[in-house]
N, CA and C atoms of all chains as a GROMACS GRO file, in nm:
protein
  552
    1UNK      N    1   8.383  12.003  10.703
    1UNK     CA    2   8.517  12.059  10.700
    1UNK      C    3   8.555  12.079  10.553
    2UNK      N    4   8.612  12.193  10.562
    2UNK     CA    5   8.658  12.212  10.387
    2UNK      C    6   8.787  12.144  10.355
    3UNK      N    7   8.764  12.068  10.222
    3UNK     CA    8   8.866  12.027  10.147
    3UNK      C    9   8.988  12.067  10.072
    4UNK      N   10   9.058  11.990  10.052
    4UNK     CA   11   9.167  12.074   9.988
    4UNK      C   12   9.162  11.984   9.862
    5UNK      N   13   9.198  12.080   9.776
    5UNK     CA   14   9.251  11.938   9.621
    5UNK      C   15   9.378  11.930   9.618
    6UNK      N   16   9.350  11.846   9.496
    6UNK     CA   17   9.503  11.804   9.549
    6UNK      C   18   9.572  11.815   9.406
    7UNK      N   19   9.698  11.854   9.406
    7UNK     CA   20   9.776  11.864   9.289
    7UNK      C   21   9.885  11.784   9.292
    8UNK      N   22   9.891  11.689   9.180
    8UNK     CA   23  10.033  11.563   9.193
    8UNK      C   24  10.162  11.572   9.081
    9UNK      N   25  10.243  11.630   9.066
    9UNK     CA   26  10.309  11.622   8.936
    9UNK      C   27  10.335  11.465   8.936
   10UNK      N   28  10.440  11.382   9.038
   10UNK     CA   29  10.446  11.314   8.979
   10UNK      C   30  10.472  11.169   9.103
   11UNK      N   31  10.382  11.080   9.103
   11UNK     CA   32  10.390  10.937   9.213
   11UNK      C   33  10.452  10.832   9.133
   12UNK      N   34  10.516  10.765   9.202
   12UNK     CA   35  10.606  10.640   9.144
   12UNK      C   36  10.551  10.562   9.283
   13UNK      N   37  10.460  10.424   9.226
   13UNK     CA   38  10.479  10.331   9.365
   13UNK      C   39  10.460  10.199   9.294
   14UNK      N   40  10.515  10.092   9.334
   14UNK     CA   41  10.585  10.027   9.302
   14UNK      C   42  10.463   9.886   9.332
   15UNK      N   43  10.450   9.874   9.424
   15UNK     CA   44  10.360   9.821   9.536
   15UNK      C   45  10.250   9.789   9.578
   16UNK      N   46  10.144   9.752   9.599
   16UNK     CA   47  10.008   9.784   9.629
   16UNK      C   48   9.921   9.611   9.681
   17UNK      N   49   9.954   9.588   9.769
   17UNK     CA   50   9.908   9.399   9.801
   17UNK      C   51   9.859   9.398   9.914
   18UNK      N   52   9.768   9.308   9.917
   18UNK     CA   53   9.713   9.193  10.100
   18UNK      C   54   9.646   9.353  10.125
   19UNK      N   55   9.558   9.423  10.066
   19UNK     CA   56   9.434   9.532  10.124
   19UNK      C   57   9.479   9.631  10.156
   20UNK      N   58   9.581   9.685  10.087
   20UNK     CA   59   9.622   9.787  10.107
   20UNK      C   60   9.558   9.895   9.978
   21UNK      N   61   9.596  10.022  10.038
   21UNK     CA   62   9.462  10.153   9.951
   21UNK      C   63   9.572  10.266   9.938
   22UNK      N   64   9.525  10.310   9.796
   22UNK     CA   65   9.637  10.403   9.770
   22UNK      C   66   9.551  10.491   9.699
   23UNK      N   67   9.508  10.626   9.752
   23UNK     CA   68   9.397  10.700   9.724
   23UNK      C   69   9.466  10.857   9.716
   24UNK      N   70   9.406  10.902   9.609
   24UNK     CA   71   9.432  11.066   9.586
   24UNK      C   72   9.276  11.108   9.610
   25UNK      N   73   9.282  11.197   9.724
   25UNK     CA   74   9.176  11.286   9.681
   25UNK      C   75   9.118  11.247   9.887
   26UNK      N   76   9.015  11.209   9.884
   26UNK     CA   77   8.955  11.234  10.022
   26UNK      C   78   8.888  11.093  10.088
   27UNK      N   79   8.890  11.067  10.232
   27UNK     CA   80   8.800  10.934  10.260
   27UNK      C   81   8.762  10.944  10.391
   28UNK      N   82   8.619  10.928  10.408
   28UNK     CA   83   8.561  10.944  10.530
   28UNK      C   84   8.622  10.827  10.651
   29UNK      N   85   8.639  10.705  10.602
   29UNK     CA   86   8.677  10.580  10.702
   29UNK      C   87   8.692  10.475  10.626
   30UNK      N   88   8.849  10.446  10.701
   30UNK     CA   89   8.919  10.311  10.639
   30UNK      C   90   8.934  10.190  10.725
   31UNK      N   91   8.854  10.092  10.666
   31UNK     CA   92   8.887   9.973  10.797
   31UNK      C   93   8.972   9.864  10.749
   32UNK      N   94   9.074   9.873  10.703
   32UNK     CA   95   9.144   9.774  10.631
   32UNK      C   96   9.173   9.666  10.747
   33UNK      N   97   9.167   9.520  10.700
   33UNK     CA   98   9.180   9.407  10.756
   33UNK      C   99   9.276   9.328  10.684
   34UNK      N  100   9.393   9.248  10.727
   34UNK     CA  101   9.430   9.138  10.666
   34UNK      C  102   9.509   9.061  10.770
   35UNK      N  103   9.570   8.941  10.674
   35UNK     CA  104   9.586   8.782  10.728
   35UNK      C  105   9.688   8.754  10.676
   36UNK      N  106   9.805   8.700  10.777
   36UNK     CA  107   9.898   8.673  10.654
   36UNK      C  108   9.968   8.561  10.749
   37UNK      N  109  10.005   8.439  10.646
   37UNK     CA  110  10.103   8.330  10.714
   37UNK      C  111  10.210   8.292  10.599
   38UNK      N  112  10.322   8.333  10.666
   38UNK     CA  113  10.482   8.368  10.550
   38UNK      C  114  10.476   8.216  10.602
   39UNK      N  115  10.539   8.127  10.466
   39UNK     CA  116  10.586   7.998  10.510
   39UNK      C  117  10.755   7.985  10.459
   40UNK      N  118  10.835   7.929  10.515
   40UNK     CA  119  10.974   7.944  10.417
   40UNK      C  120  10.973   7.779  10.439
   41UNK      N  121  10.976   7.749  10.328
   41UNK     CA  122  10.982   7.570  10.343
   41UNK      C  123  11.109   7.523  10.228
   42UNK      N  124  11.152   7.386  10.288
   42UNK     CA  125  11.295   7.330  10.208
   42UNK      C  126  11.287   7.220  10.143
   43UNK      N  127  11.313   7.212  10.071
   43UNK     CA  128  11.250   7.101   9.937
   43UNK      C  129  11.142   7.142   9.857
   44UNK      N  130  11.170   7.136   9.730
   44UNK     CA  131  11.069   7.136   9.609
   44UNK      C  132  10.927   7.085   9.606
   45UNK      N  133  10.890   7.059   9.684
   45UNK     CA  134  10.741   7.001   9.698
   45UNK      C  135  10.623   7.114   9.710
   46UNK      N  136  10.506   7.133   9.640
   46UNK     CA  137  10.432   7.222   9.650
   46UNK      C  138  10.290   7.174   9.667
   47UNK      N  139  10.243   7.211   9.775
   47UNK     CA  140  10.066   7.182   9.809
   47UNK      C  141  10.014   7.298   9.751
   48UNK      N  142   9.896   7.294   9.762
   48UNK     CA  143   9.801   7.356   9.720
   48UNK      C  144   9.786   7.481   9.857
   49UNK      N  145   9.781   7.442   9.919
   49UNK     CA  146   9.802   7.583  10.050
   49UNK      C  147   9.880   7.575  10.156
   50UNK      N  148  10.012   7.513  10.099
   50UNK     CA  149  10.085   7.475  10.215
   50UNK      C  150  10.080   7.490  10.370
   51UNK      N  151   9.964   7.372  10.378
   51UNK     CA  152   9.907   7.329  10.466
   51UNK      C  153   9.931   7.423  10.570
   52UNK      N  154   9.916   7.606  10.534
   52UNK     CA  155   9.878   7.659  10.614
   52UNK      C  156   9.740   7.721  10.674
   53UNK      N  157   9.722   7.720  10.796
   53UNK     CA  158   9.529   7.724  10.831
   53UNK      C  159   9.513   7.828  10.956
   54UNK      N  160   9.438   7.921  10.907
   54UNK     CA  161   9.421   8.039  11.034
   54UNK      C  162   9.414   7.984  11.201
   55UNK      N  163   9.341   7.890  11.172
   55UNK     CA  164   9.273   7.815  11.277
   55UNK      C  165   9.392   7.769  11.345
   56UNK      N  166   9.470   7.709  11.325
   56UNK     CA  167   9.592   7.673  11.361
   56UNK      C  168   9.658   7.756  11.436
   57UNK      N  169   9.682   7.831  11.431
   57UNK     CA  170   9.736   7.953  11.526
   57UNK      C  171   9.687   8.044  11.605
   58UNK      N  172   9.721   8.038  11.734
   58UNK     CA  173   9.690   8.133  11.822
   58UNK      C  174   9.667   8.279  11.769
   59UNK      N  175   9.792   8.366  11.716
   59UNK     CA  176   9.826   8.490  11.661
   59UNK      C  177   9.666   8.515  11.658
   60UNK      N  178   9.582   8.454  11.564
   60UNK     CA  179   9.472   8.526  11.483
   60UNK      C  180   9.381   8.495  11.549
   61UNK      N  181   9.350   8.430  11.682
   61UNK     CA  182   9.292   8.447  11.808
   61UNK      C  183   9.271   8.538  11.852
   62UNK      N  184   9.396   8.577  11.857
   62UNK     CA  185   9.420   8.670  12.006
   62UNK      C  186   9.317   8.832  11.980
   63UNK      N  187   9.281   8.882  12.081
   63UNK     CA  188   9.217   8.978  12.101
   63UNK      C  189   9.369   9.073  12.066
   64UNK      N  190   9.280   9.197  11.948
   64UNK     CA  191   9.365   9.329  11.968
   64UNK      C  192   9.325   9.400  12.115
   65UNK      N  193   9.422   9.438  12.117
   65UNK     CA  194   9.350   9.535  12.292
   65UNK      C  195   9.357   9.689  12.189
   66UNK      N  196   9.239   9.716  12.174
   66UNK     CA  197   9.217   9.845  12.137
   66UNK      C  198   9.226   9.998  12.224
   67UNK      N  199   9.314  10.088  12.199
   67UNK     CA  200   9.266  10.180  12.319
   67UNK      C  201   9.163  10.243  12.356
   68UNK      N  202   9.112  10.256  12.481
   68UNK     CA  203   8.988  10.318  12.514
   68UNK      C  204   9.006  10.468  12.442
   69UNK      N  205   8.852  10.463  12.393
   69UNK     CA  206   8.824  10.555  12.300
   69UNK      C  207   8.890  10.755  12.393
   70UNK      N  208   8.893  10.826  12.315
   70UNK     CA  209   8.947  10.932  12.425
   70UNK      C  210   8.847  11.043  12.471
   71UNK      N  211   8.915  11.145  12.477
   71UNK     CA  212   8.785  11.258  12.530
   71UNK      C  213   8.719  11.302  12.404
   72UNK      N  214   8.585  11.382  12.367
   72UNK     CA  215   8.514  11.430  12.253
   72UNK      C  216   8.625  11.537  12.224
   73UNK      N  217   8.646  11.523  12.055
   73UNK     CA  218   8.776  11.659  12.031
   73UNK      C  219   8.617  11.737  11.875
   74UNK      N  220   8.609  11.847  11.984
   74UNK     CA  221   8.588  11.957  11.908
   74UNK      C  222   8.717  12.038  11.793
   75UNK      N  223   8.689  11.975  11.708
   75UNK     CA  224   8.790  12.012  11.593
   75UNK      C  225   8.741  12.130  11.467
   76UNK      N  226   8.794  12.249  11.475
   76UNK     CA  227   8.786  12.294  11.368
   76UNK      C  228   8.864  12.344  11.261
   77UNK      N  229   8.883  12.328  11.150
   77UNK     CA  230   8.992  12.311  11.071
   77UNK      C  231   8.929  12.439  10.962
   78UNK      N  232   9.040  12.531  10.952
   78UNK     CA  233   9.067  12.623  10.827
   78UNK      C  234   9.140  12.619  10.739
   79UNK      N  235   9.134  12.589  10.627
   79UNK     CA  236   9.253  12.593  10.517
   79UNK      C  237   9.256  12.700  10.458
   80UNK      N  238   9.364  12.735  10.480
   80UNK     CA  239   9.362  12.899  10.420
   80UNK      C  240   9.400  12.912  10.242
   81UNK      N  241   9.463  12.770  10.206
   81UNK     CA  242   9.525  12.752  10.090
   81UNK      C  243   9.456  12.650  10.038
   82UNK      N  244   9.387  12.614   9.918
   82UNK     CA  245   9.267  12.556   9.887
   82UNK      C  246   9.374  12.400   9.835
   83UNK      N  247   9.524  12.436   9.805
   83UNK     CA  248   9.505  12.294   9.745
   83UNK      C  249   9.641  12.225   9.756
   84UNK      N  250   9.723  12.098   9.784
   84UNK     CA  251   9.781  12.017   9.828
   84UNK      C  252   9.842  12.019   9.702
   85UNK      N  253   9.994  12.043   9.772
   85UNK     CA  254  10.086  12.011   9.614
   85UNK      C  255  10.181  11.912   9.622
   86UNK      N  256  10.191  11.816   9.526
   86UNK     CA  257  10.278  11.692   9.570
   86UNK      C  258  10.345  11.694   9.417
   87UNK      N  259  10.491  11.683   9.428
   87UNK     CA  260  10.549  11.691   9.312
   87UNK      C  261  10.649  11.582   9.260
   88UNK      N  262  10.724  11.543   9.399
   88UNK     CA  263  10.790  11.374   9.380
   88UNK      C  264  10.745  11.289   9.487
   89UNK      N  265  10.689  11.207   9.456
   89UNK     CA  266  10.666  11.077   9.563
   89UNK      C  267  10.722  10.923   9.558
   90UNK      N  268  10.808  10.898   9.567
   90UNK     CA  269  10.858  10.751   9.558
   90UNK      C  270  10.843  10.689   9.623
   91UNK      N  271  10.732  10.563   9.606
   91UNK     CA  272  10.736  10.448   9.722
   91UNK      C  273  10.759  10.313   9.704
   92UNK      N  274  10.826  10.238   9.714
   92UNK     CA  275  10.830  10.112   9.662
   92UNK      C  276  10.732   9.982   9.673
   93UNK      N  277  10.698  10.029   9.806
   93UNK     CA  278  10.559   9.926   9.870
   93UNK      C  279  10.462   9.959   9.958
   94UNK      N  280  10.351   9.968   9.945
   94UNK     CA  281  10.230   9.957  10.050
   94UNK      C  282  10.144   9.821  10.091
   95UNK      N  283  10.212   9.764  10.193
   95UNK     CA  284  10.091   9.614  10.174
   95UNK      C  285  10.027   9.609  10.346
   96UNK      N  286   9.965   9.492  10.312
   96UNK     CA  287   9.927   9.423  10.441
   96UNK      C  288   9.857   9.534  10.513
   97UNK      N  289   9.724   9.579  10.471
   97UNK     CA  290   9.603   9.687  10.539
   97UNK      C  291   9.683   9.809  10.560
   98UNK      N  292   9.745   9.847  10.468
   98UNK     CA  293   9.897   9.971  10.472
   98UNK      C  294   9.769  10.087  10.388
   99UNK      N  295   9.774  10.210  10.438
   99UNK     CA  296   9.704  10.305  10.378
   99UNK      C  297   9.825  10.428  10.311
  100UNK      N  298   9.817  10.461  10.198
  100UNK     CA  299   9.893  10.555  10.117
  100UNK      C  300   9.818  10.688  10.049
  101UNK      N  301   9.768  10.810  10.159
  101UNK     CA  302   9.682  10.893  10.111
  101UNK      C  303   9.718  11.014  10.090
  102UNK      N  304   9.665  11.075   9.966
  102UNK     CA  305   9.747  11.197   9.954
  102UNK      C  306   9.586  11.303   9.931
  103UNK      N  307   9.557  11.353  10.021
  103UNK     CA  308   9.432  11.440  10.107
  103UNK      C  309   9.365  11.353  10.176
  104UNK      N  310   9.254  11.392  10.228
  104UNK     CA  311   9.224  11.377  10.426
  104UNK      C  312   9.166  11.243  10.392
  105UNK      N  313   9.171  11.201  10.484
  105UNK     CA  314   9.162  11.074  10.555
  105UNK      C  315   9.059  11.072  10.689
  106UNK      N  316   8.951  11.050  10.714
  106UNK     CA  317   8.903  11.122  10.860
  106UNK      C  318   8.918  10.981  10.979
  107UNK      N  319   8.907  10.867  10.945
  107UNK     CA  320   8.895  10.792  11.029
  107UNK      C  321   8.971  10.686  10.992
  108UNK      N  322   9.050  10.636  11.047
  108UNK     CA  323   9.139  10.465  10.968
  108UNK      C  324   9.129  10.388  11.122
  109UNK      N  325   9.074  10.241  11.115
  109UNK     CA  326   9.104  10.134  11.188
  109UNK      C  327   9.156  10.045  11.110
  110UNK      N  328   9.262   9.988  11.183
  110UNK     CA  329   9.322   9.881  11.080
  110UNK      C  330   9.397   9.811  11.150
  111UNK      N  331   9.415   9.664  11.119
  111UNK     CA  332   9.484   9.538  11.179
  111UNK      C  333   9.550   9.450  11.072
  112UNK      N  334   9.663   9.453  11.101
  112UNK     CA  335   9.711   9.312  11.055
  112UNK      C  336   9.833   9.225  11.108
  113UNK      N  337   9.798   9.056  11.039
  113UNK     CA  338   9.849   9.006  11.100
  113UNK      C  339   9.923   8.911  11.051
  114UNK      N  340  10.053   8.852  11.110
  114UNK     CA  341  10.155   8.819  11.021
  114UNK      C  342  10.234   8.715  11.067
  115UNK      N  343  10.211   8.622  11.076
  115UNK     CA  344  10.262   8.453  11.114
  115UNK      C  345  10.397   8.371  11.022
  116UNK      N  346  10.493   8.424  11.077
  116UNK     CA  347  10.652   8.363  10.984
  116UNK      C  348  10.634   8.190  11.060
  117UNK      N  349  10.630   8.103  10.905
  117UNK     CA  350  10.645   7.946  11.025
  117UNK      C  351  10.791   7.926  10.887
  118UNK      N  352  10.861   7.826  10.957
  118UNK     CA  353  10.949   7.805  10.871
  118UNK      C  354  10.892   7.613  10.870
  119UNK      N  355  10.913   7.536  10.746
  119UNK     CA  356  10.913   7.385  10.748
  119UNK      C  357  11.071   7.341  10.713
  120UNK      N  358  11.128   7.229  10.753
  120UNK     CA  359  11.212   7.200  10.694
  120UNK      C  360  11.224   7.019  10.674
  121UNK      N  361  11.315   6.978  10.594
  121UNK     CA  362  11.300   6.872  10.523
  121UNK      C  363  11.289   6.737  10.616
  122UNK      N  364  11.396   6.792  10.705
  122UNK     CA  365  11.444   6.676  10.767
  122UNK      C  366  11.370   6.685  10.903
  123UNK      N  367  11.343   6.564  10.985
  123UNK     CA  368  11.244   6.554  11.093
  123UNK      C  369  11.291   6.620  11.229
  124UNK      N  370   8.285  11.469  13.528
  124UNK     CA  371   8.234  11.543  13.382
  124UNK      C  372   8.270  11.524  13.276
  125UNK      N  373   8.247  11.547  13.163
  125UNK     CA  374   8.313  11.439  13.027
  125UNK      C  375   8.410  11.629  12.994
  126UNK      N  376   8.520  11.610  12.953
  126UNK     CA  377   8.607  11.739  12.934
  126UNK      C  378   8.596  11.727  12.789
  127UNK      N  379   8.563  11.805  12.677
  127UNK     CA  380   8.560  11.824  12.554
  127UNK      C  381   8.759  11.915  12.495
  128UNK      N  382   8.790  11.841  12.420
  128UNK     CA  383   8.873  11.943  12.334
  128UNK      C  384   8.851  12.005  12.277
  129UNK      N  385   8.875  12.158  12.247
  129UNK     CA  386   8.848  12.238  12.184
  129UNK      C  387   8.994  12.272  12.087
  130UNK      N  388   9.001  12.279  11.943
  130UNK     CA  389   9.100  12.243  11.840
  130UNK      C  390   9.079  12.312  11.745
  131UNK      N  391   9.161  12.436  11.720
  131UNK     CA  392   9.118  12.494  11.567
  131UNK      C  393   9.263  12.484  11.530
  132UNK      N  394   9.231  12.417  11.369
  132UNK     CA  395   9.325  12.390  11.305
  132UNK      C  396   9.345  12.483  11.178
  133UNK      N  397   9.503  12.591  11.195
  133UNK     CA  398   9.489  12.668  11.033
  133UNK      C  399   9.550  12.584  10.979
  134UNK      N  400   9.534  12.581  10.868
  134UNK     CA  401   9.613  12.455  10.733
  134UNK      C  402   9.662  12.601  10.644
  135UNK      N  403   9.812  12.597  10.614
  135UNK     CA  404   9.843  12.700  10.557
  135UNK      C  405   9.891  12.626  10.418
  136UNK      N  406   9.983  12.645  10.386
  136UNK     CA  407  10.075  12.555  10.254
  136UNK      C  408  10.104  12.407  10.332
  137UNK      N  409  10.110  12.324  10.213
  137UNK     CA  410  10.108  12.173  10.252
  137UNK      C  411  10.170  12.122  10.048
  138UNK      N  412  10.294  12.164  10.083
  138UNK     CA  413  10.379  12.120   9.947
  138UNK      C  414  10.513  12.014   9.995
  139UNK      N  415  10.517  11.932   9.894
  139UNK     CA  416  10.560  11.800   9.912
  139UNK      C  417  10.641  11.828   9.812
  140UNK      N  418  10.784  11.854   9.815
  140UNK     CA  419  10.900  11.848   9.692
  140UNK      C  420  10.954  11.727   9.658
  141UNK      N  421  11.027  11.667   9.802
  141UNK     CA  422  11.079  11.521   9.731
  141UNK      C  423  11.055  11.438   9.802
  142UNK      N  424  10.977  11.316   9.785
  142UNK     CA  425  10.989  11.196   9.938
  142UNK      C  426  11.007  11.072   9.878
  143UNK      N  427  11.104  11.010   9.905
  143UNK     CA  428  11.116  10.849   9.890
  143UNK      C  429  11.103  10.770  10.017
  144UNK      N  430  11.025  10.658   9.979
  144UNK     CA  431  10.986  10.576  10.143
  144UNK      C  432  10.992  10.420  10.056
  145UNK      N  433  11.095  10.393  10.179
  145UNK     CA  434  11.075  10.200  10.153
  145UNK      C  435  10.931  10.168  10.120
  146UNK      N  436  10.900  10.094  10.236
  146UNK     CA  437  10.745  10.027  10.225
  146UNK      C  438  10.679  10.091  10.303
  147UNK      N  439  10.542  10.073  10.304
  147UNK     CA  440  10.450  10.108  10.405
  147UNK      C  441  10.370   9.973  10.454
  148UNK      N  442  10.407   9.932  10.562
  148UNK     CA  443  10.328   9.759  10.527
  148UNK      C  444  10.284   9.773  10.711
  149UNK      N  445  10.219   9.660  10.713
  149UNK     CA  446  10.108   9.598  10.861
  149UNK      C  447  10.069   9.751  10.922
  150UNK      N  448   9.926   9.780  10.879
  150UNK     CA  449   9.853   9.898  10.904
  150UNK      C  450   9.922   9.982  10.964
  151UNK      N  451   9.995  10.052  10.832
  151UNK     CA  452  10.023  10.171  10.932
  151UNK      C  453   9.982  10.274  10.783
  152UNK      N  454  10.028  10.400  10.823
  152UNK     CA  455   9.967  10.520  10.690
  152UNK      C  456  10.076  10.611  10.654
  153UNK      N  457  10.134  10.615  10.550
  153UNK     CA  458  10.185  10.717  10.477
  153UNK      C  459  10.082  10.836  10.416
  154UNK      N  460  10.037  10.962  10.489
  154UNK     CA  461   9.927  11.036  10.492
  154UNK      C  462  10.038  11.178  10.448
  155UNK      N  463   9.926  11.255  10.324
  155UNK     CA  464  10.012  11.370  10.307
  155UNK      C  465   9.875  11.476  10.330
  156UNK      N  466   9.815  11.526  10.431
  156UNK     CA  467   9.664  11.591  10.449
  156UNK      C  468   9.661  11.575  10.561
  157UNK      N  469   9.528  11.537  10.570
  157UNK     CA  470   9.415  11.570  10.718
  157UNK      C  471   9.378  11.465  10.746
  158UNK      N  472   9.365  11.442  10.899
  158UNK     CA  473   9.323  11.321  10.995
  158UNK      C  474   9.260  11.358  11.096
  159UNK      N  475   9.163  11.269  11.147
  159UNK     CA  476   9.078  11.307  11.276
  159UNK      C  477   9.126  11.176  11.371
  160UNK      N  478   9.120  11.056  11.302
  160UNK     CA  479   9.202  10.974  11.432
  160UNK      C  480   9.220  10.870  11.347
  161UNK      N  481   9.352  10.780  11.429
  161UNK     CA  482   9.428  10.648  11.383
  161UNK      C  483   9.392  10.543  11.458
  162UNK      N  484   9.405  10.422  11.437
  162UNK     CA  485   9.320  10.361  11.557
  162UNK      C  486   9.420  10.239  11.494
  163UNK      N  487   9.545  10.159  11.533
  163UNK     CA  488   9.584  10.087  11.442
  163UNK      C  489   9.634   9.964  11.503
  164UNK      N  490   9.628   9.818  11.488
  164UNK     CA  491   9.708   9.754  11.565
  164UNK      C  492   9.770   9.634  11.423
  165UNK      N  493   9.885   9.599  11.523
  165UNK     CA  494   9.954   9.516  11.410
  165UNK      C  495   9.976   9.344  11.495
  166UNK      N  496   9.975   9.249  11.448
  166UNK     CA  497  10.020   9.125  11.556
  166UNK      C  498  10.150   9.044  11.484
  167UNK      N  499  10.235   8.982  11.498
  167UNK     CA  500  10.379   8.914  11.437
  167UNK      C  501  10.439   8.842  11.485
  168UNK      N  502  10.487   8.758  11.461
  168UNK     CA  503  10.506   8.585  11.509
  168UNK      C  504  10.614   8.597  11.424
  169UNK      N  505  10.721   8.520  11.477
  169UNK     CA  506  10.832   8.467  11.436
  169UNK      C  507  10.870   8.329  11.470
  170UNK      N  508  10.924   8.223  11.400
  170UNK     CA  509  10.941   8.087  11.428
  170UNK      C  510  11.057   8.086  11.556
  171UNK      N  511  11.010   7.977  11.624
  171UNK     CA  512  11.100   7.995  11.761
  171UNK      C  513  11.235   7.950  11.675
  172UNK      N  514  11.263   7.883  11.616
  172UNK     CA  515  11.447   7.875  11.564
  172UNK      C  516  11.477   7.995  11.494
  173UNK      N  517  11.374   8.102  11.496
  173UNK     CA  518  11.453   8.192  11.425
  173UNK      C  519  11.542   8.349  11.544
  174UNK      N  520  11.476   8.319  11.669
  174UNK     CA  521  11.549   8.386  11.845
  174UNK      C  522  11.710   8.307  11.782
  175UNK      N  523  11.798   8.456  11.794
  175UNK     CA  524  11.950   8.378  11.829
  175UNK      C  525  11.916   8.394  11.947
  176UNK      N  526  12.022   8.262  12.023
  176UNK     CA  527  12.037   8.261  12.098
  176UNK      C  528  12.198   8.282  12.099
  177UNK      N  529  12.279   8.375  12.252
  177UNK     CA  530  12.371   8.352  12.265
  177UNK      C  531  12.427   8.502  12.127
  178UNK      N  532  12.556   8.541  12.129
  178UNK     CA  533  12.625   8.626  12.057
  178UNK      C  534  12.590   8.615  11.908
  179UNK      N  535  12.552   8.718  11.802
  179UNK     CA  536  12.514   8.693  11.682
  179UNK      C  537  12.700   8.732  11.575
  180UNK      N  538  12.784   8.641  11.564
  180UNK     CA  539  12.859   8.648  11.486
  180UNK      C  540  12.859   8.721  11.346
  181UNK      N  541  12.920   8.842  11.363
  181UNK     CA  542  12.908   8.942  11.246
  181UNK      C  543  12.993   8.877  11.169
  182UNK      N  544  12.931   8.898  11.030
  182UNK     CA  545  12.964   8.878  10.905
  182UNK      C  546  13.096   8.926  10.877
  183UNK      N  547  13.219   8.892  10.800
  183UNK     CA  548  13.327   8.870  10.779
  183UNK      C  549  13.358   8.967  10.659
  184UNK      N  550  13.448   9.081  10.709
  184UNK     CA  551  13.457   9.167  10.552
  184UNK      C  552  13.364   9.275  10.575
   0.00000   0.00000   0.00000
């Protein structure tokens, strides 16, 4: 399939964490993966990984239910205009297996996952 | 029988003047081009004291 280039005057992004991809130009397949356990805890005390552990939680167990794949798509694509013009882009954040692409992209699988525990002081 | 799609795509002008976007976060895609397929899942947990329960009292002012 023919490409397009790409022309940018001008991207502002702010952002970019936990496997996230911020690409100009072209990508055959993106499989971004990530893991995430938000802790909000009360009192000044700091461990070393506040004793958070994948294993511990169901969430990152659990089976994605993926959708069954669909019918074969005979695709053919003409670009009649050879090239992609991008002139303001403002983004403040891309995270957590977040894809930010400016030309083609052909394939993206991606998961992520995101566990809020709160601790607090008192029993 | 397996049914095939048949898909012709013209791509004419593809110009981007102004876009501002919060975040883009738990797999998803801010895409300015071409795609053949998305395939995406996200999973999210919230602490059980954090469900109101019962009427959420709006803020004052």
């Amino acid at each position: 399939m023919e490409k397009r280039t790409v022309h940018t005057e001008k991207i502002r992004l702010n952002g970019l964490t936990y496997s996230a991809i911020f690409n100009i130009g072209d990508t055959k397949l993106a499989r971004p993966r990530s893991k995430g356990i938000a802790v909000q805890k009360e009192g000044a005390s700091f461990q070393e990984d506040h004793g958070a552990d994948f294993n511990e939680y169901e969430l990152f167990q659990q089976k994605a239910n993926w959708p069954p794949p669909g019918p074969p798509v005979q695709k053919m694509t003409i670009q009649h205009r050879g090239t992609i013009q991008v002139n303001r882009l403002n983004i403040i954040g891309v995270t957590q297996s977040a894809i930010f692409q400016v030309g083609s992209i052909n394939q993206v699988d991606s998961e992520a996952r995101l566990k809020h525990t709160r601790k607090y002081l008192s029993g | 029988m397996i049914r095939t799609v048949n898909m012709e795509v013209h791509n004419w002008e593809l110009c981007v003047a102004n876009v501002e976007v919060g975040t883009v976060t738990a797999s998803s895609v801010f895409l300015v081009g071409d795609n053949d397929s998305f395939v995406m899942s996200s999973f999210y947990d919230t602490p059980p004291e954090a469900t109101a329960i019962g009427t959420i009292v709006p803020l004052s002012g």
